[in-house]
N, C-alpha and C positions, 0 to 999 in steps of 0.2 A: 574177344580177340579177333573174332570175322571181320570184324564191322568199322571201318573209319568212316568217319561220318565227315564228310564232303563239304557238305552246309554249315559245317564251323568253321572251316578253314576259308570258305565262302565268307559268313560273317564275318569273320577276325580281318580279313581281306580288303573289305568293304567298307566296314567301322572307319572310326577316326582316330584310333587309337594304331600305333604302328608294335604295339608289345607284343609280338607275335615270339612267339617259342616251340619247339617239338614238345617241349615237359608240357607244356599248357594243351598242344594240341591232345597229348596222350590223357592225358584228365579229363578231357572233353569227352575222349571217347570212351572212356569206361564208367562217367557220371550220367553223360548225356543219353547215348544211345538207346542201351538198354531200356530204359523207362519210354524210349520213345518205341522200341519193339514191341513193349506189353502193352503200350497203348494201343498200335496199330491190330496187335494181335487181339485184343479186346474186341475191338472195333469189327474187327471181321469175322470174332463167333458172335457178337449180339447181330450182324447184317444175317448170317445163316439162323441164328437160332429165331430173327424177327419173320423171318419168310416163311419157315417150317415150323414152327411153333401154330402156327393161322393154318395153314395149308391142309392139315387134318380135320378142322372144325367147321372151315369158312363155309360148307355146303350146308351141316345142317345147322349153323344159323343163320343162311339167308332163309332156308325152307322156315325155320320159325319164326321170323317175321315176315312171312307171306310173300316171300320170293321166289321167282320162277326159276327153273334151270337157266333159262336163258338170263336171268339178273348172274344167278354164279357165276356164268361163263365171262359174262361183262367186267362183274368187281374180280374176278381175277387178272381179268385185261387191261384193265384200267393200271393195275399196280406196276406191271411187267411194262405197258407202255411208259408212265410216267417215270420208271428208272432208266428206260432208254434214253426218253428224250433228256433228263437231270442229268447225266453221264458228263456228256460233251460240254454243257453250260459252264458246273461244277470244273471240267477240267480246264476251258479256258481260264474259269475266274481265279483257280488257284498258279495261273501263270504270271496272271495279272497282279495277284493281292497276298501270295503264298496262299499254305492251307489253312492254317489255325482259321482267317471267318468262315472258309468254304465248310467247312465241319461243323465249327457251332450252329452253321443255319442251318444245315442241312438235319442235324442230329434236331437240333429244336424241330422243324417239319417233324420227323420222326416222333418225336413225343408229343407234340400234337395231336398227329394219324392216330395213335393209339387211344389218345382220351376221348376223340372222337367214336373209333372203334368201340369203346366199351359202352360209353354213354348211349348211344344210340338208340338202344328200346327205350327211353326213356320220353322220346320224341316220336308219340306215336303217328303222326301223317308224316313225317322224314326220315324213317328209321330205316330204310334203306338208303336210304342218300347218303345221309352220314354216314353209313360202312363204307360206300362207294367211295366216298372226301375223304375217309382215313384212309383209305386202300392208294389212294391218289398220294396224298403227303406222306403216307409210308414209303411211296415208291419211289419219289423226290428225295426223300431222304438217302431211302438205300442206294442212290446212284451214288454215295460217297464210298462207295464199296471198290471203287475202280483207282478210288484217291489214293488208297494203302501203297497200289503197285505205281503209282507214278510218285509218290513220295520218295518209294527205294528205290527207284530209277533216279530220282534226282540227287539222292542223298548218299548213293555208294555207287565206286564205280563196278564199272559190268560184268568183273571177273567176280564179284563178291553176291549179284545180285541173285544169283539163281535159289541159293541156298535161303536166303532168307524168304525171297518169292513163294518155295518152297513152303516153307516153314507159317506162310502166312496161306497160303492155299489149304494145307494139312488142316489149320484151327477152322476154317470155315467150313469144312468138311467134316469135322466135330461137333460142331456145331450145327448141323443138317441132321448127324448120327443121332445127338441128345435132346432135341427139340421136340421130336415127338412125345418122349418121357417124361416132360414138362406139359406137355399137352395134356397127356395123361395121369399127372399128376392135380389136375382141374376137374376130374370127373366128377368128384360129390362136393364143390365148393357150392355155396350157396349162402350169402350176406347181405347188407345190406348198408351203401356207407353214401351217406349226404342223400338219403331218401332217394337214392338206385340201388333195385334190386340186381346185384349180381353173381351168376350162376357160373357154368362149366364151359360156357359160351362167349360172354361176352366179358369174362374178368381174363381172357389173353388180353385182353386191353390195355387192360391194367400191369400186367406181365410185360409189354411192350414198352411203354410210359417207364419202367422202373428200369430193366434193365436198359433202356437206352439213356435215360438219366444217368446213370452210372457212368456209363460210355464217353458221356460228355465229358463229365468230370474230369476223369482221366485224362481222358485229351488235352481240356485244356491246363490241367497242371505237369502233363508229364512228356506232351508231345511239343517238341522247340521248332517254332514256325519255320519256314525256309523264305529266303527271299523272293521276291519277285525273279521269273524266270523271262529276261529282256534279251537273252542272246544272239535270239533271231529275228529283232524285231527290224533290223538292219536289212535282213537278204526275206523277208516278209514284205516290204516295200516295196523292191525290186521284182519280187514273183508274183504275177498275175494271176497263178494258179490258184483257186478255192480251197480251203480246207478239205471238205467233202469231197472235193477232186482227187488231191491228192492223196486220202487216206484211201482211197477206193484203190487208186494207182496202186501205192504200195502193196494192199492186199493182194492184185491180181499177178504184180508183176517180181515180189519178192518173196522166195517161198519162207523164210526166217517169222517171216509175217501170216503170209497168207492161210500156212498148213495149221499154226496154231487157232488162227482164228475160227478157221473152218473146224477143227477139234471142241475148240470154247462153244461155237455156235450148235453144232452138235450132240455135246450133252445139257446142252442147257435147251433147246429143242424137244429133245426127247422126256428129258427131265418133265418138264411142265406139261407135255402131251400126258403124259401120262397120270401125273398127280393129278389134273384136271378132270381125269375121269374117273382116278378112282376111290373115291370117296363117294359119288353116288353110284357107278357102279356095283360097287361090294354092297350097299345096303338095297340094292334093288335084285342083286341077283343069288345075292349069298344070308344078306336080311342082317347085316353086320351094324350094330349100333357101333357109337364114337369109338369106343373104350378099343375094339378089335381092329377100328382101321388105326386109331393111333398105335397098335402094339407091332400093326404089320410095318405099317411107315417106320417105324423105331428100327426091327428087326433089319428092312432094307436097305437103310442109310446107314447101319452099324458095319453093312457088307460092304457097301460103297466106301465107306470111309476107311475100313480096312484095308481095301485095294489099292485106295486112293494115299496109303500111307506107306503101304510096298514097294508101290512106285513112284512117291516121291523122297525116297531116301536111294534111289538111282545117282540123282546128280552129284550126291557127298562121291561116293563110290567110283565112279565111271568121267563125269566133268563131262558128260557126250547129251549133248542135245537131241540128237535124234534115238538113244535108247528113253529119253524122256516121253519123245510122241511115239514111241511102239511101245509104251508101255500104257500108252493111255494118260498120262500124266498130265494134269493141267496146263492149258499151252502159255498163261504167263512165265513160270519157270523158262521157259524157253526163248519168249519175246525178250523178254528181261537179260538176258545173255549179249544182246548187240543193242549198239548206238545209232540211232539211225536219224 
């Protein structure tokens, strides 16, 4: 009942067919949508659970293929760069093509990273590398992680987007809380399939490959593409100004923008500073095998996510954008609120 869906009536619009009706739009939206929310929702606990599910493990299996700290610090850089730079790419091409291909290629990247991920010992003079290339196409993947919020940006108007913004924020943050405990749920795996042995290490691999397989699926049976987005391709002509220009513009000079961003960047800053270290940390100072970082990791993302679901049931309640950022609340809920 939140949710009309925009890009039907877009469709219907556009089509060649002029059989437009209210009863047919209303059919659209109570067939259509929903499956297209549990997809996107899907989507954005496998991008949290692919990040944090590694994130406990990834040190000591580089230390067991003969990796230096300094390789950790690398293949973790590598994954964080590569969704940076997928972000922007991924969003123009879904302006250009809708999403449905930005997705399937991106999720295939994803399952790739992962088979590479797992396989990896198996290649003994590249067995670093290949973490490194999975950690790279993993991270190409998960920049479709930014597609969820500009989908509902394009597909509901702005009085309606926050809650579901919301709604898709909350599952990745469930996804951060249960990842570890999947982590942990690998501790005495030990198999061996197509003559790769795999253990407690490198069968997240295989955990990544699966559930992003799945991910696709659904997408592409339950998520309904949206058109090409050509509405400014008119006053885009006429403006000199760069993309990168102007997205910096708006950061600096519109706070609806800017206070979120600096919030997003913020705990995602801190976030990775942190996980970064502590995994060898805790086993250099406290002598903690997998089993106890992955229990604390679980423990902290359970508090995270608890917070992070107190305050984002703010915007059902209040409608105020700014009890959103003093509460800490993820600042797309917020962004997603105006047209810009």
């Amino acid at each position: 009942g939140i949710l009309r869906p925009l890009y039907y009536r877009d469709a219907v619009l556009n089509s060649d067919s002029n059989n437009y009706s209210p009863s047919s739009f209303s059919i659209a939206t109570e067939t259509m949508m929903d499956p297209a929310v549990l997809a996107l929702a899907t989507l954005g606990l496998v991008d949290s659970i692919s990040f944090m599910i590694v994130a406990p493990s990834l040190a000591f299996y580089v230390e067991k293929l003969g990796g230096s700290q300094d390789a950790y610090g690398f293949i973790l850089a590598v994954y964080s760069f590569a969704s940076f730079c997928g972000k922007p790419i991924l969003g123009r091409w879904s302006d250009a093509q809708g999403f449905l291909v930005p997705y399937m290629i991106s999720i295939s990247l994803s399952n790739l990273g992962g088979l590479l991920y797992a396989v990896a010992p198996a290649f003994t003079s590249t067995q670093l590398t290949l973490v490194a290339l999975g950690r790279i196409l993993g991270g190409l993947g998960r920049a479709n992680s930014a597609l969820g919020f500009a989908y509902v940006a394009r597909a509901l108007p702005a009085s309606e987007r926050t809650s579901v913004t919301a709604i898709l924020g909350g599952v990745q943050m469930i996804g951060m809380a249960i990842a570890p405990l999947f982590s942990a749920l690998l501790a005495n795996v030990k198999f061996d399939l197509c003559g790769i042995q795999f253990d407690n290490l490198n069968s997240v691999g295989l955990v990544l490959f699966v559930i992003n397989f799945l991910s696709q699926v659904l997408v592409y049976f339950l998520l309904p593409d949206l058109a090409p987005n050509n509405s400014d391709e008119a006053s885009d002509q006429d403006d000199k100004e760069s993309e990168w220009s102007k997205m910096l513009r708006f950061i600096c000079t519109i706070p609806h923008i800017g206070i979120p961003f600096l919030t997003i960047f913020t705990f995602n800053f801190n976030w990775q500073f942190i996980e970064t270290a502590l995994a060898p940390a805790s086993a250099d100072a406290l002598g903690w095998v997998r089993i106890f970082h992955d229990m604390f990791t679980l423990f902290v993302g359970d508090c995270h996510s608890l917070f992070e679901h107190l305050c984002c049931t703010l915007p059902y309640y209040t409608e105020s954008s700014r009890s959103i950022l003093r509460s800490g609340c993820n600042g797309y809920s917020c962004i997603s609120r105006y047209d810009i």
